[in-house]
C-alpha positions, -999 to +999 in steps of 0.1 A: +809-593+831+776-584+817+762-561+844+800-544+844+798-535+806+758-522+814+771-503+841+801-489+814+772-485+785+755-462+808+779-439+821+785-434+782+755-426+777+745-405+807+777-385+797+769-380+761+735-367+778+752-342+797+776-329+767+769-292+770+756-288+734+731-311+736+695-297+733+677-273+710+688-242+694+671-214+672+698-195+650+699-151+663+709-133+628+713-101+645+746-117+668+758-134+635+783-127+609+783-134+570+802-106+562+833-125+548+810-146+522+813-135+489+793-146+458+803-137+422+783-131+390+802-134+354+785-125+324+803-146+292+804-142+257+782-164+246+752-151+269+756-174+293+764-167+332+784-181+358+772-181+394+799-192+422+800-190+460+816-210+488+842-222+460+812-239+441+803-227+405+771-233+381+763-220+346+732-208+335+713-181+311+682-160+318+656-179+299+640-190+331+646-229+319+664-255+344+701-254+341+726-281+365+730-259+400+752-267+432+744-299+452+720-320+429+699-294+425+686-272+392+680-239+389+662-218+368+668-174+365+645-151+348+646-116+342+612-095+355+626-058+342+658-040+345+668-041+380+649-074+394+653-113+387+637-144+398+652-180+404+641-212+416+660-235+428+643-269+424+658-304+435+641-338+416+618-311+397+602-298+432+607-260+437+622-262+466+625-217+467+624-187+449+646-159+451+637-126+441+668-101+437+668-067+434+692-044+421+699-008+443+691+021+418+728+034+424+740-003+415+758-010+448+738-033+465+717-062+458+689-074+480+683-115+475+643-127+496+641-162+495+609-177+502+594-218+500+580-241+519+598-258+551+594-300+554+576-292+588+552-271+578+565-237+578+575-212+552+613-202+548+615-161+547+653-149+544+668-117+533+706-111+521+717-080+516+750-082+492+773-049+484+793-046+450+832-052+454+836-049+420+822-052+384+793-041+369+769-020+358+743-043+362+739-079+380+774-089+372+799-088+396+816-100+427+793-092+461+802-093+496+775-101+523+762-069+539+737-084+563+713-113+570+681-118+586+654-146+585+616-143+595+616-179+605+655-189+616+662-224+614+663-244+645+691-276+655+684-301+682+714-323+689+704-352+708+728-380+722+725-413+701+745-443+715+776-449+735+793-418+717+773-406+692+751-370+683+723-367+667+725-332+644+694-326+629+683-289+614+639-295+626+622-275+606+643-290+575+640-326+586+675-329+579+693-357+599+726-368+602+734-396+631+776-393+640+798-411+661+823-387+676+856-407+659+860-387+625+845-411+601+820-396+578+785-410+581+753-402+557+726-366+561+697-379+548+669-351+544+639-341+523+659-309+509+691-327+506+705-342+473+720-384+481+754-385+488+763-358+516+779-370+549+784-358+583+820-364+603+823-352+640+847-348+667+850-333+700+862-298+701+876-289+740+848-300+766+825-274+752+823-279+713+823-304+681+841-301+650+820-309+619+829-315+583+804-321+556+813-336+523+797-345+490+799-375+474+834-380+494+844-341+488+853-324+521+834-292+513+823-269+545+845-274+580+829-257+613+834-256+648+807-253+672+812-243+708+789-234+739+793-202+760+808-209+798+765-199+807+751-226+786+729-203+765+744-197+733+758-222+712+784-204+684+794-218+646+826-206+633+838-221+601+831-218+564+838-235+528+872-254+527+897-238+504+879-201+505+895-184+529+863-171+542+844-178+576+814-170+588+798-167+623+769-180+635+751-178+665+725-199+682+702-192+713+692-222+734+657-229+734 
């Protein structure tokens, strides 16, 4: 009985192995798609703003102190002249970026670099690119992602872990989350990453998983990943539940 149940533990396992998305991948912006993400900027009486995207909101004004931001972090905004602002987003008082946006002179576009430090080392360098939909003059408004690119794009290695299990981890942010592939939510633990977010998984086809994260018990972004019939692109189509809007994204393997 024994040796029939450690033959049966390692077929698992040796198929789990063999699950075509296991290994590492580096995200391409230039094959990806933001375009239907859209963040909004409302200015309120009292002086106060209102960020929202991905169906989450925060409240805040420009006096470059720390106000309650999305997922257990704070976040601080600043104005540097007319068209440019600062804001760091800090989580348990570490700065954890900085985002410099700049207004276009005609007041159509805004440009959004973020730059801090990665848990491995390296420095995060991203650029979004947002056009106005509506509102305005100024930095309030709704804003639809124009394009994206990244200096240093995020890598994921998913690993087999167990019988039927996958280990999603984003590297260069030392985030982990260990799933069984049976739906039940299990914990992302991470250096950048507020307590309280989980991880559920299920197969997708033979080629792809289906992922939903929550906080704190809230299902909050649902994706599917799948890999191409050649093995060398793995491809993330999904987006915050209850928007409306999804996004692409598209990894090469390494």
């Amino acid at each position: 009985m024994q040796s029939v149940l450690l033959l049966t533990f390692t077929a698992a396992l040796a198929l789990a192995a063999d699950a075509p998305y296991v290994g590492k991948w580096k995200m391409n912006a230039s094959k990806s798609d933001f375009g239907e993400t859209t963040v909004t900027i409302a200015a309120g009486a009292s002086g106060e703003m209102r960020f929202t995207v991905d169906g989450q909101s925060y409240t805040f004004k420009m006096d470059g102190k720390d106000y309650p931001g999305l997922f257990g972090q704070t976040v601080a905004w600043k104005q540097i002249d007319a068209n440019t602002w600062e804001t760091l987003d800090k989580l348990n008082g570490k700065v954890l970026s900085t985002d410099r946006t700049t207004l276009s002179a005609d007041g159509k576009t805004v440009t959004v670099n973020t730059k801090g430090p990665k848990p491995d080392g390296g420095v995060m360098d991203d650029t979004a690119v947002y056009q106005r939909v509506s509102g305005g003059p100024g930095l309030a408004g709704k804003w639809k992602t124009r394009k994206f690119n990244s200096s240093a794009p995020s890598v994921l290695e998913l690993a087999p872990s167990g019988a039927d299990g996958v280990k999603f981890s984003i590297v260069d942010f030392k985030l982990v989350c260990d799933a069984r592939l049976d739906g039940k939510d299990y914990p992302c633990t991470g250096p950048t990453l507020a307590p309280g977010w989980t991880m559920s998984l299920k197969r997708s086809g033979p080629r792809g998983l289906e992922i939903t994260d929550k906080e704190n018990g809230k299902p909050l972004y649902q994706m599917t990943m799948t890999v191409s019939a050649d093995g060398k692109t793995l491809t993330e189509v999904g987006g915050a539940i209850g928007t409306g809007e999804k996004m692409k994204v598209v990894y090469d393997r390494q």
